[in-house]
N, C-alpha and C positions, 0 to 999 in steps of 0.2 A: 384574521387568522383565528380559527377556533381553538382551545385549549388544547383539544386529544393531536391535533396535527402537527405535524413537525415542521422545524423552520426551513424558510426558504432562502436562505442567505447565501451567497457567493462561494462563501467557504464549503458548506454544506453541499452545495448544490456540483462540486467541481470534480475531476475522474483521477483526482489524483490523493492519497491517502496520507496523514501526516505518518512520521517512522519513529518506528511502532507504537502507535496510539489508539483511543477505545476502539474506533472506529476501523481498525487495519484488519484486513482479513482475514490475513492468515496467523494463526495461532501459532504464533512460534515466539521463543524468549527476546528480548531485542539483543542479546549479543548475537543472537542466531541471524535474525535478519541484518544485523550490522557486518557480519563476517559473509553471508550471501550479496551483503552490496562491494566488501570488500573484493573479493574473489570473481566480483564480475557477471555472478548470475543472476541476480534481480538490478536491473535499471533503477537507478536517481535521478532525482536531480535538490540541488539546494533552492529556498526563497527563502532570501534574508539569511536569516538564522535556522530555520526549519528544513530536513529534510525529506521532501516528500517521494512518493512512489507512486508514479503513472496508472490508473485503472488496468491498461492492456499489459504494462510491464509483471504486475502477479499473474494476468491471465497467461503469458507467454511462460512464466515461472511456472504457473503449475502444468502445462500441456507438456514442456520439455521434462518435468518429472516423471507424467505419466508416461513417456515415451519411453523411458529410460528406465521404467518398472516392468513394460512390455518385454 
């Protein structure tokens, strides 16, 4: 692995996002996204101690926003 390239580890490499951490997509406070998993609109799931959020689970989140801006 060369210096400039990023790692390829399991954790990195998987479609599911820890909640809400560097790497979560969407820019929102974590009580914000704690109270969107609360209420039902963004999908979870827990591993171990962590709870993470599906790749397609934000994609579904933000389509149903855009839909609901329309």
């Amino acid at each position: 692995m060369s210096p400039g390239s990023p790692p390829t580890s399991a954790a990195t490499s998987s479609t599911a996002a820890r909640s809400p951490g560097r790497n979560y997509p969407l820019k929102y406070s974590r009580s914000k996204v704690y109270d969107l998993i609360r209420s039902k609109r963004l999908a979870s799931f827990t591993e171990g101690r962590c709870r993470r959020i599906p790749e397609s689970a934000v994609q579904e989140y933000i389509r149903t926003r855009l839909e609901e801006a329309s």
